[in-house]
C-alpha positions as CSV (number, residue, x, y, z in Angstrom):
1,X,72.0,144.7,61.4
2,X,75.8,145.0,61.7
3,X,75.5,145.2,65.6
4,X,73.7,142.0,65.6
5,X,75.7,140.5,63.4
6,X,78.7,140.9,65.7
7,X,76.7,140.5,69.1
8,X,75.7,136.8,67.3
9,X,79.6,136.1,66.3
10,X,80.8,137.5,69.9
11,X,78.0,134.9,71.0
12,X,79.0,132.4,69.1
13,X,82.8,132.6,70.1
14,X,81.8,132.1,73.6
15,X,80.0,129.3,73.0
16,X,82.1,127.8,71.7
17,X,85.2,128.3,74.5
18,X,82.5,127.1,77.0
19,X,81.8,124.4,74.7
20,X,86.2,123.6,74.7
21,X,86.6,124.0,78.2
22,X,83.7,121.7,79.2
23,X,85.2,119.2,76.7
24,X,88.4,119.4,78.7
25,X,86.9,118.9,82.0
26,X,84.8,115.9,80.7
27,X,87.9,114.7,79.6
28,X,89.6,115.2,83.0
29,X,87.0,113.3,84.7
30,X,87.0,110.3,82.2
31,X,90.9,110.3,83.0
32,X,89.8,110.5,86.4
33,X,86.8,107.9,86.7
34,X,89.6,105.2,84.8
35,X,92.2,106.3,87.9
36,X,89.5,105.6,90.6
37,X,88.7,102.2,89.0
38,X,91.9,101.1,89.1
39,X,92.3,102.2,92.7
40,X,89.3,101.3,94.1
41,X,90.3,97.7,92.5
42,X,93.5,98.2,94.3
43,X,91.3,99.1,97.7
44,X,89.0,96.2,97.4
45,X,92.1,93.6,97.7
46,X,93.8,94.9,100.5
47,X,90.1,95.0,102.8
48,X,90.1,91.5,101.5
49,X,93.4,90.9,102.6
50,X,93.2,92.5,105.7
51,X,90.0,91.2,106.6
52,X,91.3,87.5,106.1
53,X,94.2,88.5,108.3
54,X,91.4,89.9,111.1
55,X,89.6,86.3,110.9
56,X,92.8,84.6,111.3
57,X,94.3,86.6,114.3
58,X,90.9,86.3,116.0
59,X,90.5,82.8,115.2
60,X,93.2,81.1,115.0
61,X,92.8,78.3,113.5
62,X,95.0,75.2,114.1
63,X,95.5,75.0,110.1
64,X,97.6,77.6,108.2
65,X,98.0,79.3,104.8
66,X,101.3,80.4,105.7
67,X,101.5,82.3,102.1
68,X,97.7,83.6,102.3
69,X,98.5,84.9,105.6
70,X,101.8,86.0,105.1
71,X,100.5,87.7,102.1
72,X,98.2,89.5,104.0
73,X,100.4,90.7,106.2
74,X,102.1,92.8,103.1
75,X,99.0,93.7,101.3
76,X,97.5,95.7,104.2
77,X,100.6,97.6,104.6
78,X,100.0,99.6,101.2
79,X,97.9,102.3,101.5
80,X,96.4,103.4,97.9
81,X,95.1,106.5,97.3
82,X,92.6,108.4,94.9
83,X,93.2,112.6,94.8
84,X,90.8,114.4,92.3
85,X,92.5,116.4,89.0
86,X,91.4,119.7,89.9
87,X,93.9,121.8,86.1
88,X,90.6,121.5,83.4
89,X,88.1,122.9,86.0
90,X,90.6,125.4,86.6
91,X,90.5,126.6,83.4
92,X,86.8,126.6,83.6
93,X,86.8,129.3,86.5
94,X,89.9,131.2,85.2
95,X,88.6,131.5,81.2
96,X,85.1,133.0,83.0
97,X,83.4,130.7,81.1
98,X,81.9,129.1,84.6
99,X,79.4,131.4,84.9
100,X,78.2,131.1,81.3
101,X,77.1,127.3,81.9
102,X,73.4,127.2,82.4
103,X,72.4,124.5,84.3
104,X,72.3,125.4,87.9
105,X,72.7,121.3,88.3
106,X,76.0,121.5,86.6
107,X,77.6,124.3,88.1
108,X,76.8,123.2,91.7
109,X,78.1,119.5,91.2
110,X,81.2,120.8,89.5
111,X,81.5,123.4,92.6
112,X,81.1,120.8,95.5
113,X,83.2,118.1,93.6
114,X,86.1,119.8,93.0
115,X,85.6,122.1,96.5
116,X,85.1,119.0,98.6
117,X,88.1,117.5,100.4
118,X,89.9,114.2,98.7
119,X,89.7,111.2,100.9
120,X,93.7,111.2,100.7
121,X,93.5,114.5,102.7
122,X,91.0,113.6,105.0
123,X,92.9,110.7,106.4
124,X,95.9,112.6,106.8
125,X,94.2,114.9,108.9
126,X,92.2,112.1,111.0
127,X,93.1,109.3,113.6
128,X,93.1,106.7,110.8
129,X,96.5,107.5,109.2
130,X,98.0,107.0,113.2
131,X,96.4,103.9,113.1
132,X,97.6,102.6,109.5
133,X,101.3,103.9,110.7
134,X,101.5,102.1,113.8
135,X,100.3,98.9,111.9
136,X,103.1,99.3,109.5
137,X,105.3,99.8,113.0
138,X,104.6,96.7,114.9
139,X,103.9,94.1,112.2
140,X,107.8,94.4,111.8
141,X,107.7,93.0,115.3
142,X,106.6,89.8,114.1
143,X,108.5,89.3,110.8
144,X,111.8,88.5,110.4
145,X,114.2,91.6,108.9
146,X,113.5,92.6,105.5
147,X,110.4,90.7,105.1
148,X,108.1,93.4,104.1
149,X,110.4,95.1,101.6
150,X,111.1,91.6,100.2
151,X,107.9,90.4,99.6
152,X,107.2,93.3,97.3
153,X,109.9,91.8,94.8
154,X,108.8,88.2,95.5
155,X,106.9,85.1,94.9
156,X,106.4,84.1,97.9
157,X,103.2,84.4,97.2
158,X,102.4,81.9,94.7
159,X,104.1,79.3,97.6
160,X,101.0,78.3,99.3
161,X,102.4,75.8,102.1
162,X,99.6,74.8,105.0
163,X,100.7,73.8,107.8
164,X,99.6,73.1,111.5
165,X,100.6,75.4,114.9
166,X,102.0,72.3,116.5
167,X,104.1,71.5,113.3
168,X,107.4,73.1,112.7
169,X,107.6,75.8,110.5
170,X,111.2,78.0,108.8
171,X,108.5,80.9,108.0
172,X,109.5,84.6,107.9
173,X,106.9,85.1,110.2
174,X,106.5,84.5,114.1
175,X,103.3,82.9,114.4
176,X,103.3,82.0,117.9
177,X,104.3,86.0,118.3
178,X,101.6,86.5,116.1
179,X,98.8,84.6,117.5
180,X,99.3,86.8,120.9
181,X,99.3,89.7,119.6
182,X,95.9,91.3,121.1
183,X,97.2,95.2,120.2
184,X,97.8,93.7,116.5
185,X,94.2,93.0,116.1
186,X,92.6,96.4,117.5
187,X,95.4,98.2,115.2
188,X,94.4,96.0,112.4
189,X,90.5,96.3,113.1
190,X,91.1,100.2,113.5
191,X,93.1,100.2,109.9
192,X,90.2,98.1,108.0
193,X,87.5,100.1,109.4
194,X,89.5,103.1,107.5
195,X,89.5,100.9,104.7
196,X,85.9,100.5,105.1
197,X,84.9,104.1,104.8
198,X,87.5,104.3,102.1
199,X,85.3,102.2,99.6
200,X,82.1,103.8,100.8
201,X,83.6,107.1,100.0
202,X,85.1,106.2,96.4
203,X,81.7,104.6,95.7
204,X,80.2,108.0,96.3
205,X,82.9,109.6,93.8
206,X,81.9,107.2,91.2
207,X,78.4,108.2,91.3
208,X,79.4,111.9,91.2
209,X,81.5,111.3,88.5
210,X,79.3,109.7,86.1
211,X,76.5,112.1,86.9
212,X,78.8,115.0,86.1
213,X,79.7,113.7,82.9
214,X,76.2,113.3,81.7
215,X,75.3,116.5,82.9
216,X,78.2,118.1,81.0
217,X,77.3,115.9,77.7
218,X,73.8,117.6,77.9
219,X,75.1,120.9,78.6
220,X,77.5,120.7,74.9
221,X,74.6,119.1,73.5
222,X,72.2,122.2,74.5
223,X,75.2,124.5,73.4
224,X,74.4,126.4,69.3
């Protein structure tokens, strides 16, 4: 009887540091999932941005947002990154307690999310960070000095002022410059299909998030 009273307390304690450490990694990835929001937020307006720039440059339309364009031009040089918080799950492996989770489910999500390579780190290994650079590089071609670091301080923005290509114009940008510039638009189309694949994976990291957290919530649940 003694023997199986302390076989159900040793039990019972490990419960209940699986149970902590799974609260710390559902913790983690509620911290995380608030993180992603905000960036994927931060993601969505500068493909906006930089596909209104795209439509512009290959359009060219005779009427001009100087600030919407202008504006564009400083959004899509931010690049705004999500990297995973890899310290609870950590924990998880370290404490031993990862091998006491039961559901197979569970223990192979956690494995591949935290195992799988952040976007961040992807693109700093792939063609698409060349391309972002090089953006950043030759828009200052077709700005006046200081613009860019400027505009992250101003209002310029909220000085909307159309005006026509055969007006004149004291803007901080060269639009004539602009409006030839055929290498700008296959750097620019190269940089937004990174930002493409960007949302597409960040939608997938979502999903994966959410699903982990309800699998961990059943997994406490399930724990005595």
């Amino acid at each position: 009887m003694a023997l199986q009273i302390n076989n159900w307390n040793e039990n019972n304690k490990s419960n209940q540091r699986l149970k902590s450490d799974l609260l710390e990694v559902r913790t983690e990835l509620n911290s995380d999932q608030k993180r992603l929001d905000s960036v994927m937020n931060i993601v969505d307006r500068i493909d906006k941005a930089g596909k209104y720039l795209l439509d512009y440059l290959a359009e060219q339309p005779k009427t001009i947002d100087s600030a919407k364009v202008q504006e564009a031009i400083v959004s899509v040089t931010i690049l705004a990154s999500f990297g995973k918080s890899n310290a609870a799950y950590q924990n998880l492996l370290n404490n031993g307690n990862y091998q006491l989770v039961k559901n197979k489910t569970l223990k192979k999500k956690l494995g591949f999310f935290h195992n799988t390579k952040d976007w961040n780190s992807a693109y700093h290994d792939g063609p698409l960070l060349t391309s972002y650079y090089e953006y950043i590089r030759k828009i200052h071609n077709y700005v006046k000095p200081g613009f860019i670091r400027k505009s992250y301080e101003s209002n310029w923005s909220k000085k909307s002022e159309p005006i026509t290509q055969e007006s004149p114009f004291n803007s901080t940008v060269d639009f004539d410059k602009l409006n030839d510039g055929a290498e700008l638009i296959s750097l620019l189309d190269q940089v937004q299909v990174g930002s493409y694949i960007q949302k597409i994976y960040y939608a997938i990291i979502k999903k994966d998030i959410e699903e982990l957290i309800q699998l961990i919530d059943d997994e406490i649940q399930s724990i005595k």
